[in-house]
Backbone bond lengths (Angstrom), bond angles and torsions (degrees), N, CA, C in turn:
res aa  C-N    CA-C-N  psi(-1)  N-CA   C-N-CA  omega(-1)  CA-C   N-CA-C  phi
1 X - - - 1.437 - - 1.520 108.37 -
2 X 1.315 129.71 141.13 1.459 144.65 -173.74 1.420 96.24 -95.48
3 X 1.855 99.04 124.44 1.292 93.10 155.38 1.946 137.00 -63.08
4 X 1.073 120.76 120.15 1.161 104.30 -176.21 1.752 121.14 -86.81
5 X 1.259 114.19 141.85 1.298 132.33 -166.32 1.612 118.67 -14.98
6 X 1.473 95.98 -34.93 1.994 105.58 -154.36 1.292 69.83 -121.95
7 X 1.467 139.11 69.61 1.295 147.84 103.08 1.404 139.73 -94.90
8 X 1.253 135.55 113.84 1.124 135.38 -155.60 1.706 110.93 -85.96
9 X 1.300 111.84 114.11 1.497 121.49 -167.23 1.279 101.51 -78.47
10 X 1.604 113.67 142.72 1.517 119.52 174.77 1.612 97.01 -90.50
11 X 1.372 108.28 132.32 1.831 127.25 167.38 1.080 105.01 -53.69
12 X 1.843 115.98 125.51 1.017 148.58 160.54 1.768 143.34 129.20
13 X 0.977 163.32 -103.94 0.970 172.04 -139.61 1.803 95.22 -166.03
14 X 1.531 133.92 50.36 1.776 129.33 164.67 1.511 100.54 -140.24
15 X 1.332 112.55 -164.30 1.580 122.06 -174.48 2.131 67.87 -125.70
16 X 0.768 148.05 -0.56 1.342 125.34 -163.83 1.507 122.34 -73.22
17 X 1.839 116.67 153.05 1.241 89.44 -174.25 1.602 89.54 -131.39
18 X 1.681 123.23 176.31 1.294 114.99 170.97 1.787 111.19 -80.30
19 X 1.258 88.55 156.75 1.552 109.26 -175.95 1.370 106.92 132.14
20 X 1.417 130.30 176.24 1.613 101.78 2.45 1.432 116.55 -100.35
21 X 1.607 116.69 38.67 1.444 137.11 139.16 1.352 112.06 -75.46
22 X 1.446 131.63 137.71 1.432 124.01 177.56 1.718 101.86 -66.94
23 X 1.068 135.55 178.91 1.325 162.53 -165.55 1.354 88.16 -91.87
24 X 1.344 133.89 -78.41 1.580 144.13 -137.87 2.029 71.56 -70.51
25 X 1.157 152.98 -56.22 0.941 138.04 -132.81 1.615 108.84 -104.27
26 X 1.570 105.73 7.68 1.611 100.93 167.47 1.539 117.79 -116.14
27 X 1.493 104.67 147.20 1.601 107.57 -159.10 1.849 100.04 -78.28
28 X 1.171 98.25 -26.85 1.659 91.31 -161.43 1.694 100.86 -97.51
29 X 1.856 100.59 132.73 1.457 105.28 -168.67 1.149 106.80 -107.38
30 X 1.510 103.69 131.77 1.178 100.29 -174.64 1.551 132.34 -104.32
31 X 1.109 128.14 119.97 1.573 145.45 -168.39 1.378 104.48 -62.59
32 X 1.142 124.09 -40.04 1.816 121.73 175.08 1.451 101.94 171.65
33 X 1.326 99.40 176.48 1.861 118.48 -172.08 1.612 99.95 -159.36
34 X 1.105 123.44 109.09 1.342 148.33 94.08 1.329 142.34 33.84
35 X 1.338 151.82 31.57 1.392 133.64 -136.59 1.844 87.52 -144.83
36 X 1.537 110.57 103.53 1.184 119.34 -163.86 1.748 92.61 -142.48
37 X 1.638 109.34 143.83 1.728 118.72 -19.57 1.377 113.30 -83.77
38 X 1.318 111.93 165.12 1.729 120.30 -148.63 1.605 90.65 -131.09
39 X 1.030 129.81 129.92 1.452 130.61 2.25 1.452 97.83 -65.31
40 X 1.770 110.92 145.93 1.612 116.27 173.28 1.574 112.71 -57.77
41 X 1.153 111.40 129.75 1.845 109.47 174.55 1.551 91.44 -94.41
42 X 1.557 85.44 162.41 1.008 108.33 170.23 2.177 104.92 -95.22
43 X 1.766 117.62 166.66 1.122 104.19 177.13 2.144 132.70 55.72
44 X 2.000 90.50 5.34 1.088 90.99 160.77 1.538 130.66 -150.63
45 X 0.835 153.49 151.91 1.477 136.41 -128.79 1.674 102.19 -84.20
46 X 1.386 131.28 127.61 1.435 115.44 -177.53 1.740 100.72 -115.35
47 X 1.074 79.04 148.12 2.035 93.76 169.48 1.328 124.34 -104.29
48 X 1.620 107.38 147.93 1.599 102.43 -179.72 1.449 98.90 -137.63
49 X 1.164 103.37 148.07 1.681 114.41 163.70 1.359 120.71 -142.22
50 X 1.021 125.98 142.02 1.213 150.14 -177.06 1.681 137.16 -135.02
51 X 1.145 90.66 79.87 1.826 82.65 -178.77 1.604 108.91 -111.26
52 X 1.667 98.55 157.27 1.514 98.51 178.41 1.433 76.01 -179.31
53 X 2.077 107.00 -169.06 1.337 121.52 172.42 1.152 99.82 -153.30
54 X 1.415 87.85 168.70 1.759 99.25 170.10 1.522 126.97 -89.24
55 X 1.196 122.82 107.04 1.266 134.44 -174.40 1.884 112.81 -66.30
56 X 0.871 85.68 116.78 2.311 108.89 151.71 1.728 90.07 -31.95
57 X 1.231 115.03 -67.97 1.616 124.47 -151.40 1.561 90.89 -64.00
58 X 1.034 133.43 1.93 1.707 110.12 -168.37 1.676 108.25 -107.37
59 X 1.416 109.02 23.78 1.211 109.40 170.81 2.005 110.41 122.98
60 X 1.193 90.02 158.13 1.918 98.70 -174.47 1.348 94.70 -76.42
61 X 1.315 129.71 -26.30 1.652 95.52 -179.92 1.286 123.04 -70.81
62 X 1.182 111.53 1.19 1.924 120.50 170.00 1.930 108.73 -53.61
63 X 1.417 76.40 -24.71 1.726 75.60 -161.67 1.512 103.30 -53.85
64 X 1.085 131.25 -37.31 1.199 126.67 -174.92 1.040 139.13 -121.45
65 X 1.671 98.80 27.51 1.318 115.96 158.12 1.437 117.19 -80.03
66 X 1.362 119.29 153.79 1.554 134.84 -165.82 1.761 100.93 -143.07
67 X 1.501 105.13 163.37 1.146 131.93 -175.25 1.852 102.96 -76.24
68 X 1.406 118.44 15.91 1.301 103.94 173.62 1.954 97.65 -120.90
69 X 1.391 96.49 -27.83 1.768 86.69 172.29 2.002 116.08 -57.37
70 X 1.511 105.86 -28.51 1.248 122.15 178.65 1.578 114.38 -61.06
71 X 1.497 104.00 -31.81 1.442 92.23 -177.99 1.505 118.97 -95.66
72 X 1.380 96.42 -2.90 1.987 101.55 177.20 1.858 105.86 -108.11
73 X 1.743 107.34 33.39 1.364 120.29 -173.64 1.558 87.02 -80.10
74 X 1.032 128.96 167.83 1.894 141.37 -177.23 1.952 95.31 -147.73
75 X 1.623 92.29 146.80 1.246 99.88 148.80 1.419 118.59 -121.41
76 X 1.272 120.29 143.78 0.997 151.18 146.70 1.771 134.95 -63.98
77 X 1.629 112.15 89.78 1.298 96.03 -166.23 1.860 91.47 -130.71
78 X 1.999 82.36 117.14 1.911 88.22 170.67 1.390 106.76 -78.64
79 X 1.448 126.63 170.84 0.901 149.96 155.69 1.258 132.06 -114.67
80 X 1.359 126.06 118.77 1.737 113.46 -174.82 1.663 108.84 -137.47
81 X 1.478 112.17 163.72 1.458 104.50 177.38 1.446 99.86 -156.35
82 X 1.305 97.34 148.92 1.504 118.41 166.33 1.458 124.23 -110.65
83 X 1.243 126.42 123.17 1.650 119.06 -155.02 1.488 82.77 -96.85
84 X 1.637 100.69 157.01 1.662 115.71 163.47 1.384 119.29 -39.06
85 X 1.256 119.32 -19.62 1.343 113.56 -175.65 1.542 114.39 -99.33
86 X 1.609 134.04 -0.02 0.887 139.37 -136.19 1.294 136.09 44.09
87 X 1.208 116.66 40.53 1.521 137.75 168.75 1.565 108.62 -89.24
88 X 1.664 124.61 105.59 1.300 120.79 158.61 1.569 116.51 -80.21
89 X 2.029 100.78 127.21 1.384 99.30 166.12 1.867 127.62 -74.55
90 X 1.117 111.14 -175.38 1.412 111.89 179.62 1.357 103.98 -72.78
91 X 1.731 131.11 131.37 1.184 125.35 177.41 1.581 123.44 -66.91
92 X 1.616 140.87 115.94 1.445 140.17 174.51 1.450 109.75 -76.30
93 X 1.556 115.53 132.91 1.164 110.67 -175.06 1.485 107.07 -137.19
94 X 1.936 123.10 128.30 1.237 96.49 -131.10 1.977 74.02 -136.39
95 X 1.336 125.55 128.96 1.210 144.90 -174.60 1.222 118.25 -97.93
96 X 1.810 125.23 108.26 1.100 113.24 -179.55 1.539 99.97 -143.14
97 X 1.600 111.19 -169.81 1.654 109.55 -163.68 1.861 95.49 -99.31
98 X 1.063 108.17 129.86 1.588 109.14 -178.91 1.218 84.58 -84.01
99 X 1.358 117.49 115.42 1.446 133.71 -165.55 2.188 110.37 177.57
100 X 1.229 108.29 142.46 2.031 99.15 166.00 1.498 107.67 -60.57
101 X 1.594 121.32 125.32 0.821 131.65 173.56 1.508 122.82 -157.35
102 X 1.614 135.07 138.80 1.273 119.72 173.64 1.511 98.72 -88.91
103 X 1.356 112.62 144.01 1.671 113.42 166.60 1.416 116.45 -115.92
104 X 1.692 116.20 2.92 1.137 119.26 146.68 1.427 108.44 -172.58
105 X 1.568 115.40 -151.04 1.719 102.05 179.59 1.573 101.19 -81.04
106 X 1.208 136.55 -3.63 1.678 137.42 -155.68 1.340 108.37 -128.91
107 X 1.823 133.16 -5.65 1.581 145.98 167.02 1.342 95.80 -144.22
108 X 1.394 76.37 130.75 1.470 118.96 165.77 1.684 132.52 -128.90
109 X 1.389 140.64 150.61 1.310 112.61 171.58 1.740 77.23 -137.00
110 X 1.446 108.59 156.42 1.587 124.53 -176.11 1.886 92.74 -133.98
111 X 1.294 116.57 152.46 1.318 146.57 175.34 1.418 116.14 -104.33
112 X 1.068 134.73 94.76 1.610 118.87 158.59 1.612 106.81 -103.92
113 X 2.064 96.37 142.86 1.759 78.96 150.72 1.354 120.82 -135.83
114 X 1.552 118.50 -146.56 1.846 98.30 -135.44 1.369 121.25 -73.93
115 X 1.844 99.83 5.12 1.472 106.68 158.64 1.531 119.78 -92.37
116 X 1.382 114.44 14.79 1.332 110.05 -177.83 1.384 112.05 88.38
117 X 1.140 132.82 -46.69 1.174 133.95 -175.89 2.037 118.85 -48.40
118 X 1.331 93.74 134.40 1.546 97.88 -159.81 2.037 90.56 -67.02
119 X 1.467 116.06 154.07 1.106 117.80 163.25 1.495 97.73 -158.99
120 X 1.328 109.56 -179.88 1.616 144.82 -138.19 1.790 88.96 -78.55
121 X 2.045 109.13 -53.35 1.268 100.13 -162.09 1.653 90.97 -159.98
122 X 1.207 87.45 177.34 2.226 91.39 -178.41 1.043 108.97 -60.01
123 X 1.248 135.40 164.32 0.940 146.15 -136.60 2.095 104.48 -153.40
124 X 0.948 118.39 124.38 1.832 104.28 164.02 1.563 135.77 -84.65
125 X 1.818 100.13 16.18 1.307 113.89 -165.42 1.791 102.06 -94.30
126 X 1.093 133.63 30.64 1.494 129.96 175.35 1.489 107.80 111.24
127 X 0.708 140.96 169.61 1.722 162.94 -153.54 1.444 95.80 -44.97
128 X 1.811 123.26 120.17 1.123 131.92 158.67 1.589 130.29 -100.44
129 X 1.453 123.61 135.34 1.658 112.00 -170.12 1.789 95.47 -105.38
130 X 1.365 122.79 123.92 1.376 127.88 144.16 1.371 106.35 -76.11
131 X 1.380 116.31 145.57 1.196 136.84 -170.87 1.498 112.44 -137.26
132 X 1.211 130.46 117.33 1.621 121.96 175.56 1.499 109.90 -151.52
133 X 1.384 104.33 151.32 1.150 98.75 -175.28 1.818 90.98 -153.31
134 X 1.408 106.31 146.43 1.647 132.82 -163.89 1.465 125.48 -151.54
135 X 1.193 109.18 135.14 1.506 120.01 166.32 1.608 125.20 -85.14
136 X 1.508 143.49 106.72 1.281 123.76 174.13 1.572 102.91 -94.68
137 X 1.302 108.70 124.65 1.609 106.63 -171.07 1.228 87.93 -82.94
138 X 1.194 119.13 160.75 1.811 159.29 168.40 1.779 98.88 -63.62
139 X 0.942 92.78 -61.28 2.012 93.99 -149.66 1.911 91.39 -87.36
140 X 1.051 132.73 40.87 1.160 145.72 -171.97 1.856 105.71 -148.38
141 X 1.309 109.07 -37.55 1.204 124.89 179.99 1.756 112.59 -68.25
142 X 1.272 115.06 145.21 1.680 118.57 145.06 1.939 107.22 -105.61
143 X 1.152 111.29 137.75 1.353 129.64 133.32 1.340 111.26 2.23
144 X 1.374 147.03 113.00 1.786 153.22 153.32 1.191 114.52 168.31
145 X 1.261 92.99 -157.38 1.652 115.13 -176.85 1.127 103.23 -124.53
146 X 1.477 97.68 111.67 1.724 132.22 -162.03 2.082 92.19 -87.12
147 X 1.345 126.16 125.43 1.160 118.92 147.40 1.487 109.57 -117.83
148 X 1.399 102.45 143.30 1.697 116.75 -175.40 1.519 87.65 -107.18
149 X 1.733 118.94 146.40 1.248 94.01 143.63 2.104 68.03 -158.64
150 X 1.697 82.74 155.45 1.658 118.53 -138.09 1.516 93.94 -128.74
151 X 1.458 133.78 103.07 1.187 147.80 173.08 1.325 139.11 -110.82
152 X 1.561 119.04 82.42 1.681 114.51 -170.40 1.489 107.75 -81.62
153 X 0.921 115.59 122.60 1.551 128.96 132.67 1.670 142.76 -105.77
154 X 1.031 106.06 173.69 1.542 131.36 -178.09 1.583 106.64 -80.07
155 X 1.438 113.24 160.97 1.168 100.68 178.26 1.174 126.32 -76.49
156 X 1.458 130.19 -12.78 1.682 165.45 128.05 1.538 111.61 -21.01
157 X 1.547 109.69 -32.97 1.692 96.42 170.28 1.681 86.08 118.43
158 X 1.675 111.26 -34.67 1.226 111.49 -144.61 2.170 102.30 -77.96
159 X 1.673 101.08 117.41 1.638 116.40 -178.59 1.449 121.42 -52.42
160 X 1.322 115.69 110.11 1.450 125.57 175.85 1.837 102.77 -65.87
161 X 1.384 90.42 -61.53 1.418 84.42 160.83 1.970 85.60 166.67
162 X 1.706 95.77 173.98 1.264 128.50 -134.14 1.380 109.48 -142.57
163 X 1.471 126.89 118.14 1.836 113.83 -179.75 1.928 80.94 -145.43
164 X 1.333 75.68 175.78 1.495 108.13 171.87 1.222 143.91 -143.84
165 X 1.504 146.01 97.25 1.233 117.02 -156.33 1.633 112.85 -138.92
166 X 1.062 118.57 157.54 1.305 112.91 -160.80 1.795 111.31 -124.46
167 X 1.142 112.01 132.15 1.954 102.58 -173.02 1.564 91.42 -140.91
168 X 1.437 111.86 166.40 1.343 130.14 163.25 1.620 121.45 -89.65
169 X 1.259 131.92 91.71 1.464 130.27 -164.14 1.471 104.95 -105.78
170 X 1.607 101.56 124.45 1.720 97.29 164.35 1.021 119.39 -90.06
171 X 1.747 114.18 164.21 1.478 110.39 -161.97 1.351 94.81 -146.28
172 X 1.571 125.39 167.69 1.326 114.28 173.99 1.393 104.32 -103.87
173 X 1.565 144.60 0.85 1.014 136.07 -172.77 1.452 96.88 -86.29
174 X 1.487 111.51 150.23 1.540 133.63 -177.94 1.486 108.13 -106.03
């Protein structure tokens, strides 16, 4: 799928774009993203990075945000597909703690903050790196056009921030 024009591209080395939170409505800015090697294979380990922070400038309700709303932040990652034939599957939508964690031997997500130092969860002290890295097996897969789109929030609802991205993945399932 082509990004189209009046989509707002996330900075760096992805095809990703913001949404499907608008941009103006997420607090955490992001400095660039990462997603190597690109196009995503399937059957081989892919990497992501992400650094940015949360800005003062994105509004007064910062004021009273703290380093404990950060650690009960969640992601949110839909899943959708379009089969070769134009058949859309049912979208999977899969809830976890935006937090360092292994979720198996093949995903991972890692925390740094703006000293580098690995920690638990983001942090509001200057520039934070998410780090993840994943396997999409093949023989688990069907054939389409895979869209990810990947949503952190607060426990408030309130969007750290929000992308979307869309690739063609082969699969061996029929």
């Amino acid at each position: 799928m082509a990004i189209t024009e009046t989509a707002l591209r996330v900075p760096g080395t992805n095809n990703a774009t913001y949404g499907p939170v608008p941009k103006a409505e997420q607090i955490f800015e992001v400095e660039f993203l990462v997603i190597a090697p690109s196009p995503i294979p399937v059957d081989e380990t892919v990497f992501v990075w992400l650094r940015g922070e949360i800005l003062p400038s994105r509004g007064t309700a910062l004021d009273t945000l703290n380093d404990a709303d950060l650690a009960n932040a969640t992601l949110a990652i839909n899943l959708s597909t379009v089969y070769p034939d134009g058949r859309p599957d049912e979208p999977d939508t899969y809830n976890i703690p935006l937090r360092a964690e292994a979720y198996s031997k093949v995903a991972h997500i890692a925390v740094r903050n703006a000293t580098g130092a690995h920690v638990d969860c983001l942090t509001l002290s200057g520039p934070n790196d998410i780090l993840a890295d994943m396997l999409i097996p093949g023989q688990f897969l069907r054939t389409g056009e895979w869209t990810f789109e990947i949503v952190a929030k607060l426990a408030d609802g309130t969007c750290l921030f929000a992308m979307s991205l869309t690739r063609q993945l082969e699969g061996s399932l029929r």
